[in-house]
VEXRO-761558 format. One record per residue (C-alpha): residue number from 1; residue in one letter; x, y, z. Coordinates in Angstrom, 1 decimal. Layout:
<rec><k>NUM</k><r>A</r><x>X</x><y>Y</y><z>Z</z></rec>
...
This chain:
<rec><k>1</k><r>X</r><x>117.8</x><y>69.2</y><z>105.4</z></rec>
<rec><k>2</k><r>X</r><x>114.7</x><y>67.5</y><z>106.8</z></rec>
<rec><k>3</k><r>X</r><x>112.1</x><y>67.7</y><z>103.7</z></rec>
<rec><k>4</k><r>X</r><x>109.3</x><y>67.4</y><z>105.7</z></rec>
<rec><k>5</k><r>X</r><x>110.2</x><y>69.4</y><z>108.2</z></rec>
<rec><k>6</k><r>X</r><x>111.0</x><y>72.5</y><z>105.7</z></rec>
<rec><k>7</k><r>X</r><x>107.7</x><y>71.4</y><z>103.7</z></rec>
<rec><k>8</k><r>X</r><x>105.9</x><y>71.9</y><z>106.9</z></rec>
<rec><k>9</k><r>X</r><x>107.4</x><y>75.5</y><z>107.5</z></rec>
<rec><k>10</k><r>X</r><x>107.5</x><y>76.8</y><z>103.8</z></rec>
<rec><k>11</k><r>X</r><x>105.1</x><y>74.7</y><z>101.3</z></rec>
<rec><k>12</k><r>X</r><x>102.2</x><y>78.0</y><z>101.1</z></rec>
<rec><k>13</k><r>X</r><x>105.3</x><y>80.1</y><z>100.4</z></rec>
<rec><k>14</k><r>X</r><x>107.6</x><y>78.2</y><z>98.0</z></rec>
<rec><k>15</k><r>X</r><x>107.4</x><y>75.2</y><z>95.4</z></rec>
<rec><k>16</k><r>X</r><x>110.4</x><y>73.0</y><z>95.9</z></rec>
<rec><k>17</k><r>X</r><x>112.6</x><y>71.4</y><z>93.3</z></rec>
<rec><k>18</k><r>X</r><x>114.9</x><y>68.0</y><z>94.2</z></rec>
<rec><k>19</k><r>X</r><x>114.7</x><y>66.4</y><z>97.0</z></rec>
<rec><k>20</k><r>X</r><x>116.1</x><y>62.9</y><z>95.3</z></rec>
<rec><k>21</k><r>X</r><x>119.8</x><y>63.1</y><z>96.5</z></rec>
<rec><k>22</k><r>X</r><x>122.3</x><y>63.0</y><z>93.3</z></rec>
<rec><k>23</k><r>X</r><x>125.1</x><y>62.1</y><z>96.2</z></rec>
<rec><k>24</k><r>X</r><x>122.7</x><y>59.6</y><z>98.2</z></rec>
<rec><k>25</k><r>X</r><x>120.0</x><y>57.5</y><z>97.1</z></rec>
<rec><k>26</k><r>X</r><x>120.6</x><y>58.1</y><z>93.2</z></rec>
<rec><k>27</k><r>X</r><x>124.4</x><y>56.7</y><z>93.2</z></rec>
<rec><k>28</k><r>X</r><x>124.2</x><y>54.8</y><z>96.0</z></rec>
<rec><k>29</k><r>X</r><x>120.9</x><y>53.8</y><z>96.6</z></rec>
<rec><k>30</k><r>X</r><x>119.1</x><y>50.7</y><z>95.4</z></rec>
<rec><k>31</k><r>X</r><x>116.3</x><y>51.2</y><z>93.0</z></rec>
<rec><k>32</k><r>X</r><x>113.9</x><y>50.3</y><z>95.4</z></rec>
<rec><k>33</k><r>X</r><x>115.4</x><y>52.6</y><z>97.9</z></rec>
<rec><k>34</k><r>X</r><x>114.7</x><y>55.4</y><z>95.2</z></rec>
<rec><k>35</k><r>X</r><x>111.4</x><y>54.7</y><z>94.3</z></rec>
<rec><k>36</k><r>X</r><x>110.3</x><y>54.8</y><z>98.2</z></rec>
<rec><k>37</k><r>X</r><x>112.3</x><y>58.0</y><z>98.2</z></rec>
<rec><k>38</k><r>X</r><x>109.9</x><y>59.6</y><z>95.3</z></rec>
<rec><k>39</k><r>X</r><x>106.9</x><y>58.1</y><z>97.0</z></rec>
<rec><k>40</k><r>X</r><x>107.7</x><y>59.6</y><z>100.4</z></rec>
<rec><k>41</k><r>X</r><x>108.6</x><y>62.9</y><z>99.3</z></rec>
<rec><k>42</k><r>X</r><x>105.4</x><y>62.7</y><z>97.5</z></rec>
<rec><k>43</k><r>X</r><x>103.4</x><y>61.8</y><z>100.1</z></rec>
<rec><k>44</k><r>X</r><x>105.0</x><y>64.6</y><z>102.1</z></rec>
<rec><k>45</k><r>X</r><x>104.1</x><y>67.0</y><z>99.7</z></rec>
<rec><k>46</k><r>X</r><x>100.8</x><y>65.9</y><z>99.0</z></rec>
<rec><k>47</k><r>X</r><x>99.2</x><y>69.5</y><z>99.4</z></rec>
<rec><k>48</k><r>X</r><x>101.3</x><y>70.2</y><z>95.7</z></rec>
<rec><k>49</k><r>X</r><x>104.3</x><y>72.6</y><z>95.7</z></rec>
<rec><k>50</k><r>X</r><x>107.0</x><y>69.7</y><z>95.0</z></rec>
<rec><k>51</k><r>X</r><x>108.3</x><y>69.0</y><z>91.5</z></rec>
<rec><k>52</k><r>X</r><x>110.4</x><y>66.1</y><z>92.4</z></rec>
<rec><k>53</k><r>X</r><x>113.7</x><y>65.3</y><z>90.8</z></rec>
<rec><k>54</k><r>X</r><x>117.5</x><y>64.8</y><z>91.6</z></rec>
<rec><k>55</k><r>X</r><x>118.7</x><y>67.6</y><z>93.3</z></rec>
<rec><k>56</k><r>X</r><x>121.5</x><y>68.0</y><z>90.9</z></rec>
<rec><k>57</k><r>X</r><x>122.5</x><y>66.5</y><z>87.6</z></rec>
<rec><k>58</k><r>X</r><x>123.2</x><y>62.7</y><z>87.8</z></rec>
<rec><k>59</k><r>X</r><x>127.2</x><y>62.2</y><z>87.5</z></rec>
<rec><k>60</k><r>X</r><x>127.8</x><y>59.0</y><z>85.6</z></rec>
<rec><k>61</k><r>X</r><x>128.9</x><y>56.4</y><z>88.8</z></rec>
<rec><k>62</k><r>X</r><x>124.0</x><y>56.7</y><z>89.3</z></rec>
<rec><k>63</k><r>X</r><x>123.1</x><y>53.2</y><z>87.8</z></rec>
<rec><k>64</k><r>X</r><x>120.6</x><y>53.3</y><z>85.1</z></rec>
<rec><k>65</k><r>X</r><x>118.1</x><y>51.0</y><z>87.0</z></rec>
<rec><k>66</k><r>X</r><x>118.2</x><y>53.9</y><z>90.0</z></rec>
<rec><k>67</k><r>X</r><x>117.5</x><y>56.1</y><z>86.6</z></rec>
<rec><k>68</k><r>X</r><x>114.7</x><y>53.7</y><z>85.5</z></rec>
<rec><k>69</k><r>X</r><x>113.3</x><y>53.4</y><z>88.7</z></rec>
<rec><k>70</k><r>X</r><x>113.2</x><y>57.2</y><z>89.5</z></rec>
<rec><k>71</k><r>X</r><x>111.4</x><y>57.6</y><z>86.2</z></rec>
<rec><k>72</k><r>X</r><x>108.5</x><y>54.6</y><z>87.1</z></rec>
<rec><k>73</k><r>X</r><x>108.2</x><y>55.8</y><z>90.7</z></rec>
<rec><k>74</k><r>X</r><x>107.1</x><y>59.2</y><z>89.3</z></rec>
<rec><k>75</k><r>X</r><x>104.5</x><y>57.5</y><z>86.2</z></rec>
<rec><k>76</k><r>X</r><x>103.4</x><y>55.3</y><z>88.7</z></rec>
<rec><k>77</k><r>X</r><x>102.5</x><y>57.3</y><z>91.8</z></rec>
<rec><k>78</k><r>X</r><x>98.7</x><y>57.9</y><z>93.0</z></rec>
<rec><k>79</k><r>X</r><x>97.7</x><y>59.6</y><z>96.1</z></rec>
């Protein structure tokens, strides 16, 4: 699904939980790749309504710099 596009429709009704991809970006992904997936999610949602994490539990194959940098991208965010 199309965050933006659902945070457009839905973000007065609902708060949304995810939107990191546990079978994308977080195994796959490099750990810059991650952080600019926080940061645009963010930025998407920057009306509020987004709690952003994985959208799933991280298997074990998600590198722990992809961990890190999911982590740092969050700390270190500003609007």
């Amino acid at each position: 699904m199309d965050f933006a596009e659902i945070y457009k429709k839905y973000h007065d009704k609902l708060t949304f939980h995810g939107t990191i991809g546990t079978q994308t970006v977080m195994p796959f992904g490099t750990p810059d790749e991650v952080r600019e997936t926080v940061w645009r999610n963010l930025d998407i949602a920057k009306d509020g309504g987004l709690i952003a994490a994985p959208t799933h539990m991280l298997e074990p194959e998600v590198p722990w710099a992809n961990v890190r940098a999911y982590v740092d991208a969050c700390r270190a965010y500003k609007r």
